[in-house]
C-alpha positions in Angstrom: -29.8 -41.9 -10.5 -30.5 -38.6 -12.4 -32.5 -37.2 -10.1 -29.8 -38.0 -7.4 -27.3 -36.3 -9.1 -29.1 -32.7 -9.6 -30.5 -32.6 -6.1 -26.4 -33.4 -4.9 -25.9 -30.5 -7.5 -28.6 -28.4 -6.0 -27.5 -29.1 -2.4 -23.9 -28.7 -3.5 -24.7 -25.0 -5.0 -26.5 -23.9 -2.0 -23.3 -25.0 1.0 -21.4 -23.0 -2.1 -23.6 -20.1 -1.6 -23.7 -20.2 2.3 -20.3 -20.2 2.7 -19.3 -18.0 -0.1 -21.7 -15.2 2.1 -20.6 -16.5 5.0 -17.0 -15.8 4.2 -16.7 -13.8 1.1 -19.3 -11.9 1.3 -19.2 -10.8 4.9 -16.1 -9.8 4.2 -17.6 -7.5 1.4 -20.1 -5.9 3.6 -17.1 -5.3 6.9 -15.3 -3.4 3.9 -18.1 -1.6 2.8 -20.1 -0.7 5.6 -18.3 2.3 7.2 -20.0 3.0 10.8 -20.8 -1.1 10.9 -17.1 -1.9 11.1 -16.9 -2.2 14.4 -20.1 -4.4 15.0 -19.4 -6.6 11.9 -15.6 -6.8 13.5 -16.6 -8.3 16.7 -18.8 -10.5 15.2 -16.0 -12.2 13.3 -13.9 -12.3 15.7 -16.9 -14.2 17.8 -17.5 -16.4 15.6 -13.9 -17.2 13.3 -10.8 -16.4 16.3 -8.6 -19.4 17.1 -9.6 -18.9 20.8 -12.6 -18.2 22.7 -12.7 -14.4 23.4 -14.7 -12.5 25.7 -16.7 -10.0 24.0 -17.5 -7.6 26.1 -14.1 -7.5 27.6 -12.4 -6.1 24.5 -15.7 -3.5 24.0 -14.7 -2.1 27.6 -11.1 -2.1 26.6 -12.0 -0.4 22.9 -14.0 2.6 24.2 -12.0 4.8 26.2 -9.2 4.4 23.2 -12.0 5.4 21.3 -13.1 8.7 23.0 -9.4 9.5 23.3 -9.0 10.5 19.7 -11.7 12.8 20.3 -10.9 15.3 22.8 -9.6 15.3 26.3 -12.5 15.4 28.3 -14.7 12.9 26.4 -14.4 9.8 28.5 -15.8 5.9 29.3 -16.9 5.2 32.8 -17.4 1.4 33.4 -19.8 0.5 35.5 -18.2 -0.2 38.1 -16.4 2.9 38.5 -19.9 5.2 38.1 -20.1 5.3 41.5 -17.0 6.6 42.7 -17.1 8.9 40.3 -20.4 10.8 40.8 -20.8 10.7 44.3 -19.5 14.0 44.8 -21.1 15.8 42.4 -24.5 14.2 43.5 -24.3 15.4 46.6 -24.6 12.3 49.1 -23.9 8.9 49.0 -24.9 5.5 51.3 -22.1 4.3 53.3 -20.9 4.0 57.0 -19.2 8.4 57.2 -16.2 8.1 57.9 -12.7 9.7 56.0 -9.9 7.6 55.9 -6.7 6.9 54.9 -4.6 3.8 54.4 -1.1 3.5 56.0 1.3 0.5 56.7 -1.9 -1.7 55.0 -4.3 -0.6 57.5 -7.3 1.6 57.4 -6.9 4.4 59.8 -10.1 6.7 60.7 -9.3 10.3 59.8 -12.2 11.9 61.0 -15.8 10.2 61.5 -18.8 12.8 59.7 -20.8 14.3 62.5 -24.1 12.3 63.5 -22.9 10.1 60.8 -23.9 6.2 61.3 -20.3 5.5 62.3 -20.5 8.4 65.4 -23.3 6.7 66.0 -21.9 3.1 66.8 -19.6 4.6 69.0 -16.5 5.0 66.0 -13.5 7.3 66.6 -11.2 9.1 64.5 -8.0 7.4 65.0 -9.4 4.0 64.8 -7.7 1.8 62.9 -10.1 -0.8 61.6 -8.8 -4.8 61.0 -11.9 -6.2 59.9 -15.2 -6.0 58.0 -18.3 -8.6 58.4 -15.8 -10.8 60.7 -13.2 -11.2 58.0 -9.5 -10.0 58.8 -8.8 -6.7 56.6 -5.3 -5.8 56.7 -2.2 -6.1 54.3 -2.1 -6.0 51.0 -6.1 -6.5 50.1 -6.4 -3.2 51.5 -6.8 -0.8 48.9 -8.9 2.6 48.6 -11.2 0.8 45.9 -11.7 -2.3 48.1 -12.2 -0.5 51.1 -14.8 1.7 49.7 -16.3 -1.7 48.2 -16.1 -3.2 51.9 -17.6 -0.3 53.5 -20.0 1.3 51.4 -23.9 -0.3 50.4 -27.2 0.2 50.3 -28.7 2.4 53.0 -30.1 0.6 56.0 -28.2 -2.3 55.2 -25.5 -2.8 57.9 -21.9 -3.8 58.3 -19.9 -5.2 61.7 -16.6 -3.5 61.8 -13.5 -4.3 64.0 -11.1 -1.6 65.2 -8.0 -1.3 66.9 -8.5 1.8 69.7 -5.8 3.6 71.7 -5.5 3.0 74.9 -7.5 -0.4 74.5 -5.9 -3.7 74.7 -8.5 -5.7 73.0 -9.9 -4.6 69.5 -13.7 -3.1 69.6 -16.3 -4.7 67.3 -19.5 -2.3 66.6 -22.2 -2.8 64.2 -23.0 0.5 61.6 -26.2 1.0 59.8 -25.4 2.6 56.7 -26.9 5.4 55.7 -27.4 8.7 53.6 -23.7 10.8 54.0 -23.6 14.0 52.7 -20.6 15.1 50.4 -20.4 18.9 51.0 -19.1 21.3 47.1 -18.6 24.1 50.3 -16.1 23.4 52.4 -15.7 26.5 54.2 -17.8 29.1 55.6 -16.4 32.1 57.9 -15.8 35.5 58.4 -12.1 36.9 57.4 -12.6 40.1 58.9 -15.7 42.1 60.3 -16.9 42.7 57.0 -15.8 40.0 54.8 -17.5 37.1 54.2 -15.3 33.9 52.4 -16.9 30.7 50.7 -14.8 28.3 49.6 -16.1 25.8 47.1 -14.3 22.5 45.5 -16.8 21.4 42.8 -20.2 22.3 41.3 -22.3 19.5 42.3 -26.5 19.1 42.1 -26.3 21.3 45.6 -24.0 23.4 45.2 -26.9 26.3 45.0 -28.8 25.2 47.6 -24.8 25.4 50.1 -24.7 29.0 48.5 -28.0 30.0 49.9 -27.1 28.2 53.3 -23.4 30.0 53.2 -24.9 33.5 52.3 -27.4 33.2 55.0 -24.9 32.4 57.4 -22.5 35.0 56.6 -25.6 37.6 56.9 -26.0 36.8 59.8 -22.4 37.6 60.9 -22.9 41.1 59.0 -21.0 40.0 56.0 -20.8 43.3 53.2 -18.0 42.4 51.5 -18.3 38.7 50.0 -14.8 36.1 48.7 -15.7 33.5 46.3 -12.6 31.0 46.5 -12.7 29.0 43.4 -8.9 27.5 43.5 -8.4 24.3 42.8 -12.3 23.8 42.2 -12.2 21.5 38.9 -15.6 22.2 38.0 -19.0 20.0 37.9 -22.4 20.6 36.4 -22.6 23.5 34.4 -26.6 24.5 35.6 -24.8 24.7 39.2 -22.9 27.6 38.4 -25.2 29.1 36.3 -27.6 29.0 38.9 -24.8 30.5 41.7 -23.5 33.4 38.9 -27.6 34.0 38.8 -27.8 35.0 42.2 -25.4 38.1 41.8 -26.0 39.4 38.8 -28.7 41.8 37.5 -31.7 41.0 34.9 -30.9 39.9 31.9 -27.5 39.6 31.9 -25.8 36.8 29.7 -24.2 34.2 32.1 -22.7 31.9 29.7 -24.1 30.5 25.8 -23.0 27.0 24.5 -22.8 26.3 20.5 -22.2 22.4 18.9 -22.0 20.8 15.5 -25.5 19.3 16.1 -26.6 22.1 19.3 -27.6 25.0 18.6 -26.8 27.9 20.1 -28.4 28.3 23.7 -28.5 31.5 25.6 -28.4 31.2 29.8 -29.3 34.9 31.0 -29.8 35.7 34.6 -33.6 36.5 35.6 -32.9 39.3 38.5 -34.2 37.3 41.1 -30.7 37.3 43.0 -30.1 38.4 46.8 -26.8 39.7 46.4 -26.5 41.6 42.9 -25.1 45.0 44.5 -22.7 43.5 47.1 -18.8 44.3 46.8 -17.4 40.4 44.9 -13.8 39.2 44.5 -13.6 36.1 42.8 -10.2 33.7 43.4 -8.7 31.3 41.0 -5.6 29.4 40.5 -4.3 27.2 37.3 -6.4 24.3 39.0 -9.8 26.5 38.3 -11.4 24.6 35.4 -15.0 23.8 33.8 -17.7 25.5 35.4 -16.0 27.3 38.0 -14.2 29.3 34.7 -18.1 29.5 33.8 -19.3 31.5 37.1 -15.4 33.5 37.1 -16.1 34.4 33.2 -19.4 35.7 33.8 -18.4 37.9 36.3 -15.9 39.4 35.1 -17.4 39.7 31.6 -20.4 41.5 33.4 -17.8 43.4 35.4 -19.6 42.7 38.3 -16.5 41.3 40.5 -12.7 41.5 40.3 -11.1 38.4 40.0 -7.6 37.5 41.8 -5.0 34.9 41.3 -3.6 33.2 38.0 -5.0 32.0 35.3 -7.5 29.2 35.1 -7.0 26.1 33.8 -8.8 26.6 29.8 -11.7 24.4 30.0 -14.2 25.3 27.9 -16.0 22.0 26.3 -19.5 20.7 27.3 -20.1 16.9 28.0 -23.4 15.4 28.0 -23.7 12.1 30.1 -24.7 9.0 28.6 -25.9 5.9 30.4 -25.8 2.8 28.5 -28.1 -0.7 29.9 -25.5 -2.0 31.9 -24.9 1.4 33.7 -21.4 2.8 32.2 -22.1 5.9 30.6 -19.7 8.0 28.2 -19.3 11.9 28.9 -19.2 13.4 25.6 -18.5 16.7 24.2 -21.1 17.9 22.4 -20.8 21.7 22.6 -18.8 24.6 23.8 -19.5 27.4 26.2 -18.5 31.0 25.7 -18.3 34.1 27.9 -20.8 36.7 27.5 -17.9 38.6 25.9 -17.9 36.1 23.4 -14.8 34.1 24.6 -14.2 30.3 24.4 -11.5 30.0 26.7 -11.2 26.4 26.1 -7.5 26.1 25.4 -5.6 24.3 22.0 -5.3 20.7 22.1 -5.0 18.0 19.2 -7.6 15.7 18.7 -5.9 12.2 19.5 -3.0 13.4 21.7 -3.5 14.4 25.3 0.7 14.5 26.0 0.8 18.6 25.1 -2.8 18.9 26.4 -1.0 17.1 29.4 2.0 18.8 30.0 0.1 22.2 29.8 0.5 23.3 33.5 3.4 22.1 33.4 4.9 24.4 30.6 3.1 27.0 32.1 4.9 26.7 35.3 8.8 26.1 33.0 7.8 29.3 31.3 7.5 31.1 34.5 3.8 32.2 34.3 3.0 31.3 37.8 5.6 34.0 39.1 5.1 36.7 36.5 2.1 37.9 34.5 4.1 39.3 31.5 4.8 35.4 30.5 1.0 34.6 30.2 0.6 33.8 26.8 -2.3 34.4 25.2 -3.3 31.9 22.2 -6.7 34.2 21.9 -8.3 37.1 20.2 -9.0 40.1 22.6 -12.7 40.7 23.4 -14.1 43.5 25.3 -16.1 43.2 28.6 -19.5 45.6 29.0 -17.7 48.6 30.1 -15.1 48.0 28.0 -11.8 46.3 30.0 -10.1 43.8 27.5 -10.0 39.8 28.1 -8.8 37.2 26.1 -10.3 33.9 25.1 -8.5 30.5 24.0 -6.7 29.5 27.6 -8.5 29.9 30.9 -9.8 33.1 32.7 -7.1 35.7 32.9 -7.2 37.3 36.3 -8.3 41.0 36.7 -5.0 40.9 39.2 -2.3 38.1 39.1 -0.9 37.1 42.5 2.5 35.2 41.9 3.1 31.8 43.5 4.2 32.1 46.8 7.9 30.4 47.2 9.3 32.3 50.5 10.6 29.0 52.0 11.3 26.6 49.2 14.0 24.8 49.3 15.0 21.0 48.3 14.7 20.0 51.3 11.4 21.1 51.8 10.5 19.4 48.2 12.1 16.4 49.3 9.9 16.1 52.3 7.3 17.2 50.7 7.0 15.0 47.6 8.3 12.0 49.3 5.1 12.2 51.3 7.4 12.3 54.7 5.1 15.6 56.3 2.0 13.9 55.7 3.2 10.4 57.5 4.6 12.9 60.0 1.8 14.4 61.1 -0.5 11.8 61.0 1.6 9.4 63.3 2.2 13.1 65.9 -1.6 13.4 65.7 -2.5 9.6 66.3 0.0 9.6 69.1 -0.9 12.8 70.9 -4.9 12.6 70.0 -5.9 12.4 74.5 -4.0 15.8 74.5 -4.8 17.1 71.1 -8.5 16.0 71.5 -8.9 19.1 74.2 -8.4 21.8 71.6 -11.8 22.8 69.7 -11.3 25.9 68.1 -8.2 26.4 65.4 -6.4 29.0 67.1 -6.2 27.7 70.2 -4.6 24.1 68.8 -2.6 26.4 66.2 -0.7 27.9 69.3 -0.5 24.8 71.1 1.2 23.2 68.0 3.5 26.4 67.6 5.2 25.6 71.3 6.2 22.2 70.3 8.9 22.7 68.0 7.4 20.7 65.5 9.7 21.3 62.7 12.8 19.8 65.1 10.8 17.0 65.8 9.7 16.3 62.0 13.6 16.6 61.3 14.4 14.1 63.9 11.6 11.6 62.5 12.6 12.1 58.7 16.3 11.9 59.5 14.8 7.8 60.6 12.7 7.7 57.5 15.6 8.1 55.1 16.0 12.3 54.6 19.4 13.6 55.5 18.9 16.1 58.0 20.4 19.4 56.4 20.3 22.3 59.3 20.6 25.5 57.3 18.2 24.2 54.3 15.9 23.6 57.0 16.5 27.0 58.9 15.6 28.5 55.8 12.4 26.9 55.3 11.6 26.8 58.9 8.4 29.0 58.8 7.1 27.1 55.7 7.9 24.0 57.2 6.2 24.6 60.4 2.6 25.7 59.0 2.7 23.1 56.5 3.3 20.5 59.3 0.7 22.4 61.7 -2.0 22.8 59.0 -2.1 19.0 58.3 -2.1 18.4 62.0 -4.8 21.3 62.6 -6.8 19.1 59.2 -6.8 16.0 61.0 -7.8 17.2 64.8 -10.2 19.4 63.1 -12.0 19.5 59.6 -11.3 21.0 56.1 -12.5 24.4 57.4 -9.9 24.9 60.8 -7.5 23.8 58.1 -8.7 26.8 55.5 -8.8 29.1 57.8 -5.4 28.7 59.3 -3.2 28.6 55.7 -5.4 31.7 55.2 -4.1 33.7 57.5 -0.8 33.9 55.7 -1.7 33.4 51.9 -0.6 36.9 49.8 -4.0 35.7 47.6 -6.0 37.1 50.8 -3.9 39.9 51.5 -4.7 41.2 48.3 -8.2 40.7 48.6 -8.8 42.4 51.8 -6.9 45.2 50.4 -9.3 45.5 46.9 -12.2 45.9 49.4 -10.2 48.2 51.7 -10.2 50.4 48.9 -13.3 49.8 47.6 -12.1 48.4 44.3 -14.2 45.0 43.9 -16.3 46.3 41.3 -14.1 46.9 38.1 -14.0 51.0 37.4 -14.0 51.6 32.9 -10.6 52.0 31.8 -9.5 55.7 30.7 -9.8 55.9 26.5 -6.0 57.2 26.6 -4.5 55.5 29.0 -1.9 53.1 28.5 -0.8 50.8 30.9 2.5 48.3 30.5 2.9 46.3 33.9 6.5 45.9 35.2 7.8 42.1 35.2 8.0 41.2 38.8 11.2 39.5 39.9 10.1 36.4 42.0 12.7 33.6 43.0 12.1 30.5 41.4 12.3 27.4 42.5 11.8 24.0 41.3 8.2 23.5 42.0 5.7 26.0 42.8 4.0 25.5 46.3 0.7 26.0 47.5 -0.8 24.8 50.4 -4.0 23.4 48.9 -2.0 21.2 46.2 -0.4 19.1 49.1 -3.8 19.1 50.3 -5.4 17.5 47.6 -2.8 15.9 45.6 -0.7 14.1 48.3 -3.4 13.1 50.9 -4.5 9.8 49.2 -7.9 10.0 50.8 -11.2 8.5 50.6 -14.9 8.3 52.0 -17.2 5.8 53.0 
C-alpha cells in the first residue's frame, strides 16, 4: 500500500510538471522570447483555440500587415499571385497571345500578338470568346484573374477555345498550343523627325537591354543623331536593367548609381566605356509616374550631365528590394538598401514607417498644390547637391527636371472628365471599332486611319452614344473640348486597330513634352552647358488654367483600360 501511494505521488508530480510547462511555462517562454513570439503564438493558438484554425491562412493574412509597418514598397506576394506579377518584368510568359478586355461579362479579343499561337489557330481581334475546354465562359465567372487562370499554362500544353465572330452565325471553335509570348519593356520604336530617334520604354525588365540594343540599331539604320528616351509613366523594374542601359551612354568610369543598407555596404556601379552611343545628343522624359529605376538611368544622366531631362518631377523612389522566395513559392520584396545619384542624392521621398495614407496621397497633394502646372511650387524636402560641371539638383523627392513642361489642360472641361472617368470614351470606341472593324481593318499605317477617323465626326457621334449611356449632352462644354475629345476618342480607336506604337505616335504629334524636345536639339542644347559663376536666375511662375484633374493621354491609357494578357 506504501509503495502505491508514492508511485501515485510520483505520477501525480510529474502530470503536475507537464502541465505546469505545458501551460505556465510556455507562457513564460511566449513572454520572454522576443523574435519567437510569433512562432510560439501560432503554436498556441494550434493547439489551445476553441475552434479549429487554419494555420497557414492567418500566416498569409499576417505578412503583408507585417511588411506594411516597414516601408511602402516592402511587400508579400502569395503564391498564387507570383505569376502575374513578374511576368512583365521577365520578359515572356506561356500562354495562348492574345490582349483582351472584358465587357458586358465577356471576353473580347483586343488584338492577337503577331505569330502568336492564337494567330496561329486562326484567332481574330474582335473575337469574343464564350468558352474554354468546352465549358461555357460568360457572366459573372469572368474575371481578369480567372480568365488569365483559364487561358494561360504550360507551354505546349493546349486549350480549345470558342468564339463568337462577326459576320458568322455559328460560334468558331479552334484549338491553341500555348506557347512562349513575349512581353515587350519597349513599346515604341520610330523616328520623330529626320534626325530624331524616340524609344519609349514602360518597365525595366531582365531584357530591357537587350530591346535597347535592338531599338538603337534600328533607329541607326533610319540615320537617327539625335536620340528621346521617354521614361513617363515607366514605374521602374530591376535595377541592373537600367544600369546596364545608363552604361551604354555614358563614358568610362562614370558613377551610375551606389546603394548603402543597415546590413549592405556600400556598392559602387560605374560605367566601363564600352557604350555605342556615349557622344550622341540625349533628352531624357519623365512625368510624376517616373519611379524606381527609371529615376535610376534619369539621375545618372543628369548627374553626369550627359542629357537634359524634360517634364515634371519623378515620382521619389529611391529604396532597394531584394526578392525572397520562400518553399511554397511566395516571396517577400524587401528593402534592404537605398540607391543614391552620383551626386550623392537619395531622392527617395519622406514617408512614415507604418502609414502609407500621406505616402498615398503624395501625387495627389502635388497636383492640389499646383506643381504639375508650375515649377515655382515644387517643393523641395532635400539638400542641394551639385552635378559634375556644377548645375544644382536636389535629393529627397524624385528627379527634378532640367526643364519642367506643365500639364497640358487646353480642353478640359467636366464634361470631358465626366466622360472620361466614367469610362464612357473607352466603351465608346471599342463598340465603333468592333462595329466598323471590315472597314477599319483596310487601314495599316496610323495616318492613313487617323485621317479616316477625322472625317467621321466622331466626337458627335460619341455625344449621341453617351447621351444613351446616361451623360447629359452639354453642346458648348463639348464645343470647347472638341479637339481634346476627338484625339482622345481617335487615339483609342487608332490603339485597338493598330498597336501601342500607332497609338504613341499619334498622341505625339500634339504633346507640348515633344515640342520642347525637338526644339532642345534644334538648338543644340541636349547636353547641359556649366552655369555662369554670377548668374542668377529666378524663373517667372507660369499662369496655366487649372482644372480639376490633370490630363494626359498615357494615364487614360494605362489607368482606365482594365487590360490583360494571356
Amino acid at each position: 500500500m506504501p509503495l502505491i501511494m508514492a508511485v501515485c505521488v510520483v505520477i501525480g508530480i510529474m502530470i503536475g510538471s507537464f502541465f505546469a510547462n505545458r501551460f505556465s511555462g510556455n507562457r513564460l517562454n511566449v513572454i520572454n522570447s522576443g523574435s519567437n513570439r510569433i512562432t510560439n503564438l501560432l503554436r498556441i493558438i494550434d493547439d489551445m483555440y476553441v475552434d479549429k484554425v487554419d494555420i497557414d491562412s492567418l500566416v498569409e493574412d499576417a505578412m503583408p500587415k507585417i511588411l506594411a509597418e516597414l516601408d511602402p514598397h516592402s511587400v508579400y506576394i502569395s503564391a498564387k499571385d507570383v505569376q502575374s506579377t513578374t511576368d512583365d518584368l521577365k520578359g515572356s510568359f506561356s500562354g495562348i497571345g492574345v490582349e483582351f478586355i472584358i465587357r458586358q461579362d465577356t471576353i473580347r479579343v483586343q488584338n492577337v500578338i503577331k505569330n502568336g499561337p492564337a494567330e496561329r489557330a486562326g484567332m481574330l481581334a474582335g473575337d469574343k470568346i464564350i468558352s474554354v475546354n468546352g465549358k461555357s465562359f460568360v457572366g459573372k465567372i469572368v474575371t481578369n484573374e480567372e480568365a488569365m487562370r483559364r487561358l494561360k499554362g504550360p507551354k505546349d500544353t493546349k486549350v480549345k477555345v470558342g468564339v463568337v465572330r462577326y459576320g458568322h452565325e455559328k460560334p468558331v471553335y479552334m484549338t491553341i498550343t500555348r506557347g512562349e509570348i513575349p512581353t515587350k519593356s519597349i513599346t515604341s520604336v520610330y523616328m520623330l523627325d529626320d534626325k530624331t530617334g524616340y524609344i519609349k520604354i514602360k518597365n525595366f525588365g531582365e531584357t530591357t537591354y537587350t530591346e535597347l540594343l535592338i531599338a538603337l540599331a534600328q533607329l541607326s539604320q533610319e540615320g537617327f543623331t539625335n536620340l528621346v528616351i521617354d521614361l513617363r509613366d515607366n514605374t521602374g523594374g530591376y535595377m541592373n536593367s537600367a544600369i546596364q542601359m545608363a552604361n551604354e551612354f555614358l563614358p568610362k568610369n562614370k558613377l551610375i548609381v551606389y546603394t548603402i543598407g543597415r546590413k549592405s555596404p556600400r556598392q559602387d556601379f560605374p560605367s566601363d566605356g564600352h557604350g555605342s552611343y556615349q557622344k550622341i545628343p540625349l533628352v531624357v522624359l519623365i512625368n510624376e509616374g517616373s519611379a524606381s529605376s527609371a529615376e535610376i538611368f534619369a539621375g545618372a544622366m543628369q548627374d553626369n550631365d550627359r542629357a537634359t531631362i524634360i517634364g515634371r518631377r519623378s515620382f521619389g523612389k529611391g529604396l532597394v528590394q531584394q526578392q525572397i522566395e520562400f518553399p511554397d513559392h511566395s516571396l517577400i520584396r524587401l528593402t534592404i538598401a537605398r540607391y543614391y545619384t552620383p551626386s550623392g542624392r537619395c531622392i527617395q521621398k519622406p514617408y512614415t514607417m507604418g502609414d502609407d495614407k500621406d505616402y498615398e496621397q503624395d501625387l495627389l497633394d502635388r497636383y492640389q498644390h499646383g506643381e504639375f502646372f508650375s515649377q515655382d511650387s515644387i517643393k523641395h524636402t532635400g539638400p542641394a547637391y551639385h552635378t559634375g560641371i556644377g548645375r544644382v539638383v536636389y535629393g529627397g523627392g524624385g528627379i527634378t527636371p532640367d526643364i519642367f513642361v506643365p500639364e497640358d489642360t487646353l480642353g478640359m472641361t467636366s464634361y470631358f472628365k465626366e466622360a472620361s472617368l466614367s469610362g464612357l470614351i473607352l466603351q465608346f470606341a471599342f463598340t465603333y471599332t468592333d462595329d466598323n472593324r471590315p472597314k477599319l481593318n483596310n487601314f495599316k499605317e496610323m495616318m492613313e486611319l487617323a485621317d479616316y477617323l477625322d472625317s467621321q465626326n466622331m466626337v458627335e457621334q460619341f455625344a449621341n452614344y453617351a447621351d444613351k449611356h446616361g451623360l447629359k449632352r452639354r453642346n458648348l462644354l463639348i464645343k470647347k473640348s472638341h479637339k481634346l475629345l476627338d484625339r482622345v476618342i481617335d487615339s483609342r480607336i487608332i490603339y485597338n486597330m493598330l498597336d501601342e506604337q500607332a497609338w504613341t505616335q499619334y498622341i505625339n504629334q500634339d504633346d507640348p513634352v515633344i515640342k520642347q524636345t525637338l526644339e532642345v536639339f534644334e538648338k543644340h542644347e541636349a547636353f547641359p552647358k556649366k552655369p555662369e559663376p554670377t548668374a542668377k536666375f529666378k524663373s517667372k511662375k507660369q499662369k496655366v488654367a487649372m482644372a480639376d484633374i490633370p490630363y494626359n493621354y498615357s494615364s487614360l491609357h494605362c489607368r482606365n483600360m482594365m487590360m490583360a494578357n494571356a
